[in-house]
C-alpha positions as CSV (number, residue, x, y, z in Angstrom):
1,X,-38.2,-8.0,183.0
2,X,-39.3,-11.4,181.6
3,X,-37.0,-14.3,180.7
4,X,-38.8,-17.3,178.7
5,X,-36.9,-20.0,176.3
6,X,-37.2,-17.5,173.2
7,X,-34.4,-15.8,172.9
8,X,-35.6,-12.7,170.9
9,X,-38.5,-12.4,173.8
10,X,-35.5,-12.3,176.3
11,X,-33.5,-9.4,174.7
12,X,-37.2,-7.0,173.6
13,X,-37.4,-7.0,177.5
14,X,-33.7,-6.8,178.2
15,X,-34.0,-3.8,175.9
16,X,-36.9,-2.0,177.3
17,X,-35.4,-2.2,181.0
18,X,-31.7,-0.8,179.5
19,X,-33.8,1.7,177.6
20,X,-35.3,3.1,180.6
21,X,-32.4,3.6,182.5
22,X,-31.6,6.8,181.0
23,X,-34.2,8.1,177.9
24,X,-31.3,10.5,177.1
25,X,-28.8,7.6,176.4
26,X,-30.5,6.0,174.3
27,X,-28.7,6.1,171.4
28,X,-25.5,4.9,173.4
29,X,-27.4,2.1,174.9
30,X,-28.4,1.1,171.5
31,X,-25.1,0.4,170.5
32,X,-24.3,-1.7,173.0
33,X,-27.0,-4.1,172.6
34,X,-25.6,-6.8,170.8
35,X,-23.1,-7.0,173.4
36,X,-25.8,-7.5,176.2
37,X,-27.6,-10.2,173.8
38,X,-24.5,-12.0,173.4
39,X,-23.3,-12.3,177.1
40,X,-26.2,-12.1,179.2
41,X,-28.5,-14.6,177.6
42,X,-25.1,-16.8,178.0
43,X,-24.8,-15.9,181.4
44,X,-28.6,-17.3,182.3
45,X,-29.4,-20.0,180.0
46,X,-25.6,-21.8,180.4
47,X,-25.8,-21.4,184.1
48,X,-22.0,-19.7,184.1
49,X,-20.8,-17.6,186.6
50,X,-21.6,-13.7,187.3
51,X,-21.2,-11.2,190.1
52,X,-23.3,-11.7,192.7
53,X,-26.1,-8.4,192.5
54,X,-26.6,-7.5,196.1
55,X,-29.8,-4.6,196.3
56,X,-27.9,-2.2,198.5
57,X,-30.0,0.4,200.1
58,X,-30.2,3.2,197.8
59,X,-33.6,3.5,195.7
60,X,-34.1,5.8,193.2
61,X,-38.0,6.1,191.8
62,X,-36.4,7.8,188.7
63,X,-39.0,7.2,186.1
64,X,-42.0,8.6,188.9
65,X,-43.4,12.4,188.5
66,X,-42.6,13.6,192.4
67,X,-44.6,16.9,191.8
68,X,-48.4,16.1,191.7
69,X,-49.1,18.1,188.7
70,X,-51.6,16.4,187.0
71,X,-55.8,17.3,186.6
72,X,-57.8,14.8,189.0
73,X,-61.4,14.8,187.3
74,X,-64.8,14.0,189.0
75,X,-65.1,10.6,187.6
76,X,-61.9,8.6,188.2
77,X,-63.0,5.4,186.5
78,X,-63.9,7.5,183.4
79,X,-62.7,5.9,180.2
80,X,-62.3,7.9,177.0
81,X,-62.2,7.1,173.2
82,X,-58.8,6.8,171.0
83,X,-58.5,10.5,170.2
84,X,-55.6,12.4,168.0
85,X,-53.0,13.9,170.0
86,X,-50.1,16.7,170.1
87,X,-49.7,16.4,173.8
88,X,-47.1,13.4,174.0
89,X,-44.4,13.6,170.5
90,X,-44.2,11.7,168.8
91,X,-46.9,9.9,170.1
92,X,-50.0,10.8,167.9
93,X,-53.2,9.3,169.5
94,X,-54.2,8.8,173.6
95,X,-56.6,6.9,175.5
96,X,-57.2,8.0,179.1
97,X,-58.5,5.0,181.5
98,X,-58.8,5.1,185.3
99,X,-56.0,7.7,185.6
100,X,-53.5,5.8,183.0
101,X,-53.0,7.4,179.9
102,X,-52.2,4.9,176.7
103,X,-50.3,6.3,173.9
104,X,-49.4,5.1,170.5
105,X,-48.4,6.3,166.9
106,X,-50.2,5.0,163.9
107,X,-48.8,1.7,163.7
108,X,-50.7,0.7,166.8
109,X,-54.4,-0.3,165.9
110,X,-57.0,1.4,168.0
111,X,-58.7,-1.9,168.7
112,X,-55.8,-2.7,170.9
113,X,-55.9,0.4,172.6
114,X,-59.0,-0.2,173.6
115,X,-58.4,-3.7,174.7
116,X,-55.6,-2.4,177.3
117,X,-58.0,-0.2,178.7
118,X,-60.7,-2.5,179.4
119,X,-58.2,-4.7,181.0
120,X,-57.2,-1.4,183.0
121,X,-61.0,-1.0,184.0
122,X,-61.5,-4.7,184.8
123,X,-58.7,-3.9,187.6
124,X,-60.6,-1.2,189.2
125,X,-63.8,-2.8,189.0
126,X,-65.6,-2.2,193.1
127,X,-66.8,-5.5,194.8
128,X,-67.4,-6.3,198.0
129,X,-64.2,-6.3,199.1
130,X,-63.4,-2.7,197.2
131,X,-62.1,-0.2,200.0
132,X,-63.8,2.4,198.1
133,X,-62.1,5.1,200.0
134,X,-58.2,4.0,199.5
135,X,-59.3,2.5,195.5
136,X,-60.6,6.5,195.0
137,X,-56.7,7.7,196.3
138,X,-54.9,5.6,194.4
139,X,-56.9,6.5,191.2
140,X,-56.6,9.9,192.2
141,X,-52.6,9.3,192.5
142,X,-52.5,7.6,189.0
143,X,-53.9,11.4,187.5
144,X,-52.1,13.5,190.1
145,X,-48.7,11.9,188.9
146,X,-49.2,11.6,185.2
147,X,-49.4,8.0,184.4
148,X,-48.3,7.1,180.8
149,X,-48.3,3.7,179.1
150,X,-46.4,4.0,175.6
151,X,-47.8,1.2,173.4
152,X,-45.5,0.2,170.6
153,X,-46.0,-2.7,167.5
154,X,-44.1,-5.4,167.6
155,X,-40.8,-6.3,169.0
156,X,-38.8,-4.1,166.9
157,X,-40.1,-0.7,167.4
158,X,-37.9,2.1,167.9
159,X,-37.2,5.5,168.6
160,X,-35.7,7.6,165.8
161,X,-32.8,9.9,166.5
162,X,-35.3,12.7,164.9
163,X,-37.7,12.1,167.6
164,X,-35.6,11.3,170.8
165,X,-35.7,15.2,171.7
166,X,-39.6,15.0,171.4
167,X,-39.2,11.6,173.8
168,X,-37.5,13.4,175.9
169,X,-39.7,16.3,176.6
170,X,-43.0,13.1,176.7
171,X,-40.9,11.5,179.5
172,X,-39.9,13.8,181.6
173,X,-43.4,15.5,182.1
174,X,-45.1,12.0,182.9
175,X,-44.8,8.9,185.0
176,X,-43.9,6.2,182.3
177,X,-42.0,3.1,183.7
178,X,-42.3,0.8,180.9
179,X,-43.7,0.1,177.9
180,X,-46.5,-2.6,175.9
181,X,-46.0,-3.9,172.8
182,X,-48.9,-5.4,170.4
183,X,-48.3,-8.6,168.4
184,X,-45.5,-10.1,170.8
185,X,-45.9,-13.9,172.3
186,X,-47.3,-13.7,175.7
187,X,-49.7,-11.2,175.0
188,X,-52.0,-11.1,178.3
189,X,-48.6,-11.5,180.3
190,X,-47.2,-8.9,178.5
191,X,-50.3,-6.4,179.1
192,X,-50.9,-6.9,182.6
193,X,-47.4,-6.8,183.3
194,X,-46.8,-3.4,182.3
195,X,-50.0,-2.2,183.1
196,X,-49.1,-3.4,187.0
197,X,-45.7,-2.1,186.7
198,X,-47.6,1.5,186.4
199,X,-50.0,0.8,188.8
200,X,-47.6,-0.4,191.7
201,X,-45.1,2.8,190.8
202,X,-47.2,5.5,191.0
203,X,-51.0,4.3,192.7
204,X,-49.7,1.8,194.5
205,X,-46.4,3.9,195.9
206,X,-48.0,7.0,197.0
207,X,-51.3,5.1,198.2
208,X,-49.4,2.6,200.5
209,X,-45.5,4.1,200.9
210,X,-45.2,1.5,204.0
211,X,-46.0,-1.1,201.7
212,X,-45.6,-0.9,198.4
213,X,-43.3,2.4,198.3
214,X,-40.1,2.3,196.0
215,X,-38.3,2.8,199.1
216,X,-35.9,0.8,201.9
217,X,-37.7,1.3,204.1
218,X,-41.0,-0.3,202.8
219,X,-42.6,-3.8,203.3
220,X,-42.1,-4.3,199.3
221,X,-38.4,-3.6,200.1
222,X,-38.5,-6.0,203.1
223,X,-39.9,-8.7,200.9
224,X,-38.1,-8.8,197.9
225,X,-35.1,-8.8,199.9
226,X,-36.3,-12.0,201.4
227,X,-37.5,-13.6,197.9
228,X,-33.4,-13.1,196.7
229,X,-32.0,-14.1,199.7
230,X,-34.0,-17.3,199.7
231,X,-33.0,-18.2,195.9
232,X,-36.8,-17.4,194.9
233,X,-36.1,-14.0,192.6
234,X,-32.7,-14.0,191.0
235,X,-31.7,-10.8,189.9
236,X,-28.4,-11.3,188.7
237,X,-29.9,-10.3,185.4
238,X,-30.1,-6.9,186.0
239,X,-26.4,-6.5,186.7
240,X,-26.4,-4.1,183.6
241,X,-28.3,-1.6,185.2
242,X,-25.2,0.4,186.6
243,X,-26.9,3.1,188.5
244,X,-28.0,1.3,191.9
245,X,-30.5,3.1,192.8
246,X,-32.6,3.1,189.8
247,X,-31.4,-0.8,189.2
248,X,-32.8,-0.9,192.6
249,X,-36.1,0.3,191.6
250,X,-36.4,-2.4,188.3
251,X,-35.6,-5.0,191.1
252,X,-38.5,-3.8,193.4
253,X,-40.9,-3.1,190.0
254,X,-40.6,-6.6,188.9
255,X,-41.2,-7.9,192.2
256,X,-44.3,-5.9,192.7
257,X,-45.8,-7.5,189.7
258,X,-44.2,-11.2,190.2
259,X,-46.6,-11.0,193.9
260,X,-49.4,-9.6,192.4
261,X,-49.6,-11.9,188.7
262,X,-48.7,-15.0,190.8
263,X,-51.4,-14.0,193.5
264,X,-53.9,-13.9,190.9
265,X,-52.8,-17.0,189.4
266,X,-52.4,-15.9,186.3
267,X,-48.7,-17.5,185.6
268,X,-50.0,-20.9,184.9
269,X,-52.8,-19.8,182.4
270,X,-50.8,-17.3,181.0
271,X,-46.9,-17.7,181.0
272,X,-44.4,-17.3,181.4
273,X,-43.0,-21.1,182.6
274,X,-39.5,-19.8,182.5
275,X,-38.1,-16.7,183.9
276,X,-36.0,-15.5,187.0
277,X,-39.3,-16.1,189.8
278,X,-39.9,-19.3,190.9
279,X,-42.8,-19.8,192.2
280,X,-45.8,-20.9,190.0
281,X,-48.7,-20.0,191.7
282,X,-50.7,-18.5,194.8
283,X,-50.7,-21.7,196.8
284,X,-46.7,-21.7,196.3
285,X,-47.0,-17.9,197.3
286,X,-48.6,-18.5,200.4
287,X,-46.3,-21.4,201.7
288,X,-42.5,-20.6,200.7
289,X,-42.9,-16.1,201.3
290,X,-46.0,-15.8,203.5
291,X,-44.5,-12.3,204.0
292,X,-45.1,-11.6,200.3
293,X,-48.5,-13.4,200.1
294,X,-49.6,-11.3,203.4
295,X,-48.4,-8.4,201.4
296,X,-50.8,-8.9,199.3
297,X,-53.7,-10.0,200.8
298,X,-54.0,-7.1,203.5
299,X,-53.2,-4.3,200.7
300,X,-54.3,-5.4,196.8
301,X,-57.7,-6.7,197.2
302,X,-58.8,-3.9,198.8
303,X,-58.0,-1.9,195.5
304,X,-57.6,-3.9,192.7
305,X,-59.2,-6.9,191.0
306,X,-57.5,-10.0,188.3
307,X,-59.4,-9.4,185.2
308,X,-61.4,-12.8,184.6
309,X,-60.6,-14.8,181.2
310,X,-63.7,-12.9,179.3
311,X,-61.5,-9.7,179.2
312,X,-57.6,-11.8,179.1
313,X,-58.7,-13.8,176.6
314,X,-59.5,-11.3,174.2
315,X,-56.1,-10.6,173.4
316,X,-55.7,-14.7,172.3
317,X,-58.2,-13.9,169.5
């Protein structure tokens, strides 16, 4: 969840995060959105006071596939065209990249499809530093555990009542944590954002449950901890989320990709200036939550790689 000075930015995100909670309520959640928008922007931007959110220990990986179900092909960096699609309702059209499925209805143009997924591929790129062995796993735990990226135009997409049944059914077969959404401000934020969030959920939790599980007992855990108690991360904004254990696991989601965008120092270039983490880039990183930075450096490089500005920039055009 991202919070910059546009308000309408704020609330998409606040939305997609409520949504998530519970798929099956979303028509319920709906309803109380104007409420959110009205208090919780208020709550943030005027400074006034909330209850403290305290993490707790329960984590619940609720929008994760635990059975590992899904068809692991020879080539794990493959990368397919935009094809038609029954296989996700009412999502019409897929592109499979690197284990991470995109998929869109008609709205979404198939250019920007295919710009995600080179961004997906410019993260799995091998380099001298590429553990070849542990990038191979976590690949083969983005297939194994379904990934799925639902890409959606614009800020006011929707799910109709006629199709939340067929959501339903798309959601609870597959691993899908978040969302993108085309045309929105912050484009390269808002693609490698929820590209990471996938990443870090299902490759990076099964790949490295020590470190980057969605767990209590994992460094991620350990660190994020840290970043709240030390005024770094404020999650206060997540208050609404009343399960704990899945608010738990938004807390530890966002977290993953703060360490990772601001590692590659992408915040700076990129955006957002304004939101609920502090700290602006990788020097900062390494100097106020070494923990955080070390997490990191002894884990990421070895599997994943910042796209460079020729493949960010493209969604600037």
């Amino acid at each position: 969840m991202i919070l910059i000075d546009t308000e309408n930015r704020f609330d998409q995100n606040l939305k997609q995060d409520i949504w998530y909670i519970n798929t099956k309520r979303y028509r319920d959640i709906r309803n109380q959105l104007k409420l959110y928008f009205l208090i919780v922007p208020a709550l943030i931007f005027l400074n006034c006071s909330a209850d403290k959110v305290v993490m707790g220990e329960e984590v619940v990986a609720d929008c994760v596939q635990t059975e590992p179900s899904g068809e692991v092909p020879q080539d794990l960096y493959q990368a397919d065209s935009v094809r038609s699609t029954d296989e996700f309702p009412p999502f019409t059209k897929k592109l499979t990249v690197c284990g991470i499925t995109l998929i869109a209805r008609e709205d979404v143009a198939d250019l920007f499809m295919e710009k995600v997924a080179a961004t997906v591929s410019a993260m799995f790129v091998v380099h001298d530093h590429t553990d070849t062995l542990l990038q191979r796993e976590l690949l083969s735990n983005l297939y194994r555990y379904k990934t799925t990226i639902p890409l959606f135009y614009g800020e006011d997409w929707s799910i109709s009542s006629l199709e939340e049944q067929a959501w339903d059914q798309t959601s609870d077969a597959n691993s899908i944590c978040d969302i993108i959404m085309a045309g929105v401000p912050d484009p390269v934020m808002e693609v490698v954002e929820h590209i990471l969030h996938h990443v870090t959920d299902v490759g990076l939790h099964y790949t490295f449950p020590q470190d980057w599980g969605l767990s209590n007992s994992s460094r991620l855990y350990t660190v994020t901890q840290e970043a709240i108690d030390l005024d770094y991360y404020a999650i206060e904004q997540y208050s609404d989320i009343g399960e704990p254990g899945i608010r738990n696991r938004v807390i530890l989601q966002e977290y993953a990709y703060w360490i990772i965008y601001t590692a590659w120092d992408l915040r700076e270039a990129y955006g957002p200036q304004e939101s609920e983490w502090v700290i602006m880039n990788s020097n900062q990183l390494q100097d106020k939550l070494p923990g955080s930075y070390g997490l990191f450096e002894e884990t990421i490089p070895q599997v994943l790689t910042c796209p460079g500005p020729e493949i960010l920039n493209i969604f600037l055009d």
